[in-house]
Structure formats: structure tokens, C-alpha cells
N, C-alpha and C positions, 0 to 999 in steps of 0.2 A: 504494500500500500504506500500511498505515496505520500510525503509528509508534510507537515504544513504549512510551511515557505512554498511547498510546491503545487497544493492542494487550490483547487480553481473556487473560489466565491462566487457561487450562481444565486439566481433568485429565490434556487429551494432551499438552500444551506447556510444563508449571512447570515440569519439571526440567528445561529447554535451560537452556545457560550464560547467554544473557541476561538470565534473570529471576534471576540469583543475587543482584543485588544490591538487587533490588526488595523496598519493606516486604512488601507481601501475597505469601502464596503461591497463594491463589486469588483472580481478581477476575469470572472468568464466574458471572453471577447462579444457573445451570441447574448448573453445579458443586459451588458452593458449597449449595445446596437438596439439590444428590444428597447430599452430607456430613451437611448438620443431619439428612438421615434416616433416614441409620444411623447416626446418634451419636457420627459421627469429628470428629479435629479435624485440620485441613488439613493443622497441622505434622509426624501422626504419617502422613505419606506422604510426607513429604521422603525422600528415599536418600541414606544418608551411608555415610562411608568408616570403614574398620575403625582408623584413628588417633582420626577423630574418635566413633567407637562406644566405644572401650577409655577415656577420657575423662571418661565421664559417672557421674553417682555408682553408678548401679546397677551397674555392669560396672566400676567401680574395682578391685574387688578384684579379679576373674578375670584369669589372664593363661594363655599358652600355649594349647595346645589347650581347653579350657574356654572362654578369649574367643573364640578359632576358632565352635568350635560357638553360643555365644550369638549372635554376629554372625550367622551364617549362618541361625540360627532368627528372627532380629529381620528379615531381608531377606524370609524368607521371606513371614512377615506381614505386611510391609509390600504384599507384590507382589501378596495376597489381597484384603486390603482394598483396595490399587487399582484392582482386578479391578471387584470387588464393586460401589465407586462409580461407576468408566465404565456397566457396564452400568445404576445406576443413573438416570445423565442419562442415556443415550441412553432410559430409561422414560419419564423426563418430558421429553423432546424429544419425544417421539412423542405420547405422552399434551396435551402442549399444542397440537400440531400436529392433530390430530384435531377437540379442542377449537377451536381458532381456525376450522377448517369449519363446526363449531357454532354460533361467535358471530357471522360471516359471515351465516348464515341468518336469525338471527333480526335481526340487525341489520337486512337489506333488510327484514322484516315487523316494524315497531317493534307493540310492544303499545301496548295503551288507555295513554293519560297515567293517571299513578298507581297503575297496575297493580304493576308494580313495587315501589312505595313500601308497598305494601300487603300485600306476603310477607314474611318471615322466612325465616334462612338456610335453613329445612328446607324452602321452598316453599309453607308453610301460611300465611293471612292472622291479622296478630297481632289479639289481638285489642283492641289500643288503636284501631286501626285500624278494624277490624270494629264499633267501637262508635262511631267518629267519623260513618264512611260510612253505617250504618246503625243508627242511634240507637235506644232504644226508645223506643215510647209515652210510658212512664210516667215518662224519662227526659230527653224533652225541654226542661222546663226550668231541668235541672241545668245546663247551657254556655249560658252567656252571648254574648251577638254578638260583642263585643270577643275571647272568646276563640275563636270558630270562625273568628276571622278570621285571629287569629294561626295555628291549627291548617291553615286552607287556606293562609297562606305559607310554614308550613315544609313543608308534603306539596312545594309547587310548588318550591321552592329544595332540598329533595331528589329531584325527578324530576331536576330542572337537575344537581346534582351527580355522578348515576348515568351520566347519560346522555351528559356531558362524559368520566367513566368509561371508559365503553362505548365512546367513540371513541379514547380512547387507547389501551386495549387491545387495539382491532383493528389499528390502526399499528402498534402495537409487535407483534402477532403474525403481520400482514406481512411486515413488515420478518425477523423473524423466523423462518421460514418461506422466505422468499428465499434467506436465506445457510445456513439449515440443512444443505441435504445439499451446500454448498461446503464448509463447517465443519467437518461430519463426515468427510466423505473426507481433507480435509488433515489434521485431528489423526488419522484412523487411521493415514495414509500416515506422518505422523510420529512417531506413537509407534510402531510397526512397525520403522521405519528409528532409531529410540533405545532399544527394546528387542534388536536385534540387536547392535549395539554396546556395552550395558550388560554382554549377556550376555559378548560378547567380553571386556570389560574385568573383568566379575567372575573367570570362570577363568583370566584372566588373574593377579590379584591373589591369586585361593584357591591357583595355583600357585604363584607366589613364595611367600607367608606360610608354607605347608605348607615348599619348600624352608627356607626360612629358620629355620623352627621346627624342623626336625628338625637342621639342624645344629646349631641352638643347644641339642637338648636331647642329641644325641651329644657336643659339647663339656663339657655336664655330666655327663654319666655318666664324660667321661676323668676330669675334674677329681676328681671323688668318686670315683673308682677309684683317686686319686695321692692322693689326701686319706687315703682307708684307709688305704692301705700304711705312708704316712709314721706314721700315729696307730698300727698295728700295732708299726712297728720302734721310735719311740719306748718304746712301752709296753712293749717286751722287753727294750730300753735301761734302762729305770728296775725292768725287775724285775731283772735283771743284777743292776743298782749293788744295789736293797735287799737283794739276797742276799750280794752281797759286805761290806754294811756290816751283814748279820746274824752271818756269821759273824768280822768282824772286831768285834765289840762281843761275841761269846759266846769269843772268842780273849783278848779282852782282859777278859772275865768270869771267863770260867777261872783266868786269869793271876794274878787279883787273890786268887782263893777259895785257890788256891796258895800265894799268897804270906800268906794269912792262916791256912790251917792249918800252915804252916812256923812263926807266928809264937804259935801255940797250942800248948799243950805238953802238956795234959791230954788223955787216948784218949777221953773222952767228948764233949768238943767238936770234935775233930779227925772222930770216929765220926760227929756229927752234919751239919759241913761237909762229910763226905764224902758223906752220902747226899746234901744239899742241891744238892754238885756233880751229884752225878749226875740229879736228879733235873730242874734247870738245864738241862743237857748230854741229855736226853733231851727237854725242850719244844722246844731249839733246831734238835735234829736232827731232829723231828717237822715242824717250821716250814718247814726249809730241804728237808726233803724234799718236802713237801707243794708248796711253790713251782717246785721243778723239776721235779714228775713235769705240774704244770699246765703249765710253758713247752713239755715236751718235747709233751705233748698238743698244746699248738697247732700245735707244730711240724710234727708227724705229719701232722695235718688239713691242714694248708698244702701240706706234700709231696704226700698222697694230691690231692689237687687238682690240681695240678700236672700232675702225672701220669696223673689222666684226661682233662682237658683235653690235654695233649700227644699220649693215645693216640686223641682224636679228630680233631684234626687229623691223625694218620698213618693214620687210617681214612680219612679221607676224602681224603687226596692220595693213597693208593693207590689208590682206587674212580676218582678223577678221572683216572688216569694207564690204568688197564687201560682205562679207556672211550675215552681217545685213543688206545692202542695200535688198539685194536679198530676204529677208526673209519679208523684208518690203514691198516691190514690190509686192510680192506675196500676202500677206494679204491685200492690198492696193487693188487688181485686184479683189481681193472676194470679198472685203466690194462693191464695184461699181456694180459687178455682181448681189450681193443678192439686192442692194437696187431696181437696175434697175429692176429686175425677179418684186420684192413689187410694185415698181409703176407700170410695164406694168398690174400686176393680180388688180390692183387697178382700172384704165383705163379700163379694161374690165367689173368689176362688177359694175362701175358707167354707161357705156356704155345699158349694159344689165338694170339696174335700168331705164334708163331714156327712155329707148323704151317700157317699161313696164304703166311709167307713160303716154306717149301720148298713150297708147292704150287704159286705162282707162277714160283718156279727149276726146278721140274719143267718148269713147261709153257714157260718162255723157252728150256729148253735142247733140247725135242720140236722147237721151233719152226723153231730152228738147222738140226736135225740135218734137220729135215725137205725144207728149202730148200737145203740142199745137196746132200742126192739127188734132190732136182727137177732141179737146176742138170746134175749129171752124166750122168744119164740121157738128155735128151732134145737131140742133136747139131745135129738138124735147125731153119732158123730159126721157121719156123712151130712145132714144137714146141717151141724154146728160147723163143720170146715167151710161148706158153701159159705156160710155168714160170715166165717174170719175171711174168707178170701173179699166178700164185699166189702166188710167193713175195712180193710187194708184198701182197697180202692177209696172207699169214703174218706180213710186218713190220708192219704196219698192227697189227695184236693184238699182237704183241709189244710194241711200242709204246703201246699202249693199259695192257696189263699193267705195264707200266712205271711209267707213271703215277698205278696205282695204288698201286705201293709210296711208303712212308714212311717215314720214319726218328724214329722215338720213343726217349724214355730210361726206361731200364730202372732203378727206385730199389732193385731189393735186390740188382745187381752193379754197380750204379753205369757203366753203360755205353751208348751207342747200341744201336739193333737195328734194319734194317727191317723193317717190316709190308707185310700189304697193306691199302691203302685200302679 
């Protein structure tokens, strides 16, 4: 294998961690050709991380969700235009690959010497050319020998040049051509197997970030929920004091208009101080009114808050609570049903067992009775042996019926019972 100085950077393999520290991000010729054709530049398909996206001047300012979403919109592009470029070379893989049959052919059937030298890129003969090879008449002895001579060594050291060309080209589209579809298989196998993984590691990281961000932005909303309040109780604080230091400055305004119509003796200036009092004593009381009918307003609104918030959560922990009653109910109704369905089928098979058992005690006690009037009846030994021989049949079944019975436990009296087998 060939090592890493020598190892080609194609579109499938630049982002392996190896190449991270290498200058170039592309160094396959057939690469880099798919890029200069649609007008990319190598570095805008690197894939970077979301520290190193939030970093760069464009995406400085954005933070939270906004960087969220631009990163996520920058991945996206990037992973089109990568698109875009593989299927690129793999056009001019194929397209040279085609080509290289092409120059195979004509190479085994070389043209006339000079033939070549004698086209232009569009396949047309130029016509400096056309006029060297086939001069006019009337033009013959405008070129001198000296220079048709230099004219036939450059035609001759440009077929030589072509044609040294021409064999390089086919080497290198050999060669090239060999390892093509080894090339291709491995970088699809590996970008396939780096695409699966990337994927993993991107929802990987979109979930963290997401967690991450919403606690940080639930953390901000406590913060600026404790920020209000506090900015709320202060400012009720400072209207408090201003009102207290309004009516302590109209207390001590009074005092003073007091103490100076006491100190006036004439009814027209005293007449005059007292409208000014009142008139004093009606802005303040205007002032101080106006200030606490605004405190009591906020206060109201604060309360009414409160309090429909309060009535929504009691909304909804009742709605919560009747639906687990309900669910309990429910399951409560089925556990009583199944137990009841177990004891009634239990009551019937114990039912069934115990009619079973006295048909068997029926017939063990025919059996008895029956063998002992065998036994009585017949005196004679010839007839007493017929009677042992029945009555050993009789035992024999009796015996058999025996073995059928069983002895089971009964779970709704909690006791033995036999059956019959």
C-alpha cells in the first residue's frame, strides 16, 4: 500500500482524520478538474464543527438558535456541493476512460507524419500550414530555401513532440484505467462507511446543542423572571419613599405657610396665604393621589395574575386527577371482573369434580354390596368358586375405579377433595 506522502486526496477520502494535517485538501488531478468546473474551491467542502463555524467573522454575531440554524444551513451546502462534485469526476472518469479506447485506436493506426502538425485544435488545416505544404504558383518565390528549411525542422520536431505526447498519454490512461474501478469502489465503500458515521455524529451533536440551548435559554427566562420582580419591588420601594417624602415636604410646607400666616397680622395677606395654602395642599393631594391610585393599579394587575394563573393550574390538576381516578376505576372494574370470570370457572370444575367423585362411590359401594350377595347365596363349592371368580372381577373394577380417583385442592375452601381420574 502506498503511503501517505504518496497517497492521492480524492473527494471520497479528504475528510479521514489522516489528511487533517496535510497542506492540500485535494491532491487527485480528476478531483480537483471536477472542482475548477463548477467553480468550487476545495476548502468550501471541508466539514467543520459548530465551535469552529460560531468563530468565523460571518457567524460572529449569531448565537443560540440563529447559529443553530446557520450551521445547519452551511452543512447542508456543503453536502450538495459535495454531491455535485463526486458525480462530477466520476463524468470525467468515465469520459477519459472512453477517451483512452479512443486514443488506443488511433495510436495502433498512426496517421501520415505531419498530418497532425497540420490541424488546428478545431481539426481544420491552418492555414500557415496549408500555404507551406501547398504553396501557390504565384507565391513560390516569396520562401527562400534557408527558410523552408527551417519550416520542415520545426513541422519535424513538432510531429516528435506530439507524438512523445501521444505516448504519454496512453501510459498515463493505462495506468489509469487499471486502478479506476479499484479507486472507485474503495472511495464509494468509504465515503459510505464516513457518511454513516458523520450522520451519527451530526444528531449526535444537533442533540446535545439543542439540549444544551434550551437549558440555557430556560435558565434565562428564570433569570429575567427574578430580574423583573426585583426591578418591580424596587420601583414600588422608591414610589413608597417618594410619597412619603411628598407628603413629608407638603407636612412640612404646611407647617411653615402656618407658621407664617401666624406671623402676619393683616386679613388680606393672611386671606391671600390662605388660598395659596390651599391651593399648595390641593396640587399635593392631587400628586399623592394620582401616585397611589397608579401603585394600587399595578397592584390589582399583579393580583389578577396571580390568580388566573393559580386558577389554571387548579384547572388542570383537577382535569389530571379525575382522569387518574377514571383510569383507576377502570382497571379496578377489570381486576373484579377477571377475578370473578376465575372463581365462577373454578366453582364449576370443582362442581363437575365432585359429581364425578359420588358416581364413583356409587358404583364402589354396588360393587361391595354386590359381592357379598354373590358370597351368601351360593353354598355349594362349584357355585361358591363361580362367585369368587365374579367377585374377583367385581374387585378387579373396583380396583380399577380406585385408581382413578385423585385427590386435588380445592382454592375457594381451601381444602382437599377426591376426583375421579
Amino acid at each position: 500500500m502506498a503511503s501517505l506522502s504518496e497517497e492521492k486526496i480524492t473527494l471520497f477520502n479528504f475528510e479521514h482524520p489522516k489528511f487533517k494535517e496535510t497542506r492540500y485538501v485535494l491532491t487527485s488531478p480528476r478531483s480537483l478538474r471536477a472542482c475548477a468546473n463548477l467553480g468550487l474551491k476545495p476548502s468550501e467542502l471541508l466539514p467543520q464543527s459548530l465551535d469552529e463555524f460560531s468563530v468565523s467573522e460571518q457567524t460572529r454575531p449569531l448565537k443560540g438558535s440563529y447559529l443553530t440554524a446557520a450551521y445547519e444551513n452551511f452543512e447542508r451546502e456543503r453536502r450538495t456541493k459535495l454531491l455535485k462534485a463526486r458525480k462530477e469526476r466520476h463524468r470525467i472518469a468515465s469520459n477519459m476512460q472512453s477517451d483512452s479506447n479512443g486514443v488506443s485506436r488511433s495510436i495502433t493506426q498512426p496517421a501520415p507524419v505531419g498530418s497532425s502538425l497540420l490541424k488546428d485544435s478545431t481539426g481544420r488545416e491552418s492555414e500557415f500550414f496549408q500555404f507551406v505544404q501547398h504553396p501557390p504558383a504565384t507565391a513560390a518565390h516569396y520562401i527562400p530555401v534557408k527558410d523552408q528549411k527551417i519550416l520542415n525542422g520545426l513541422m519535424i520536431r513538432r510531429e516528435q513532440e506530439l507524438s512523445g505526447g501521444i505516448n504519454c498519454l496512453s501510459n498515463s490512461l493505462k495506468q489509469e484505467r487499471a486502478l479506476s474501478n479499484k479507486e472507485i469502489l474503495d472511495e464509494t465503500k468509504h465515503f459510505n462507511i464516513k457518511m454513516r458515521n458523520a450522520t451519527k455524529e451530526t444528531e449526535f451533536k444537533k442533540n446535545k446543542s439543542f439540549l444544551e440551548e434550551e437549558s440555557r435559554l430556560k435558565e434565562e427566562r428564570l433569570k429575567a423572571m427574578v430580574r423583573h420582580k426585583d426591578e418591580k419591588a424596587e420601583s414600588n420601594i422608591e414610589m413608597q419613599q417618594s410619597i412619603r417624602r411628598d407628603k413629608e415636604r407638603w407636612r412640612k410646607e404646611k407647617q411653615r405657610l402656618k407658621e407664617i400666616q401666624v406671623r402676619l397680622k393683616t386679613a388680606s395677606m393672611a386671606a391671600e396665604l390662605e388660598d395659596w395654602c390651599h391651593h399648595v395642599d390641593k396640587q399635593n393631594r392631587t400628586s399623592i393621589t394620582k401616585a397611589s391610585e397608579a401603585s394600587q393599579r399595578q397592584l390589582l394587575q399583579k393580583k389578577y395574575h396571580l390568580q388566573q394563573k393559580r386558577h389554571e393550574k387548579e384547572m388542570n390538576h383537577s382535569k389530571a386527577m379525575k382522569k387518574l381516578s377514571r383510569e383507576e376505576e377502570k382497571a379496578r372494574e377489570y381486576s373484579v371482573k377477571e377475578i370473578a370470570t376465575k372463581y365462577e370457572r373454578m366453582d364449576s370444575i370443582a362442581k363437575q369434580k365432585a359429581e364425578e367423585l359420588s358416581q364413583s362411590l356409587m358404583i364402589a359401594q354396588h360393587t361391595a354390596q354386590l359381592r357379598d350377595s354373590i358370597k351368601g347365596s351360593y353354598l355349594s363349592a362349584n357355585l361358591f368358586k363361580e362367585g369368587e371368580k365374579h367377585a374377583r372381577q367385581y374387585t378387579a373394577l373396583e380396583g380399577t375405579s380406585k385408581k382413578r380417583l385423585r385427590h386435588s385442592w380445592d382454592p375457594i375452601h381451601h381444602q382437599s377433595t377426591v376426583v375421579l381420574g
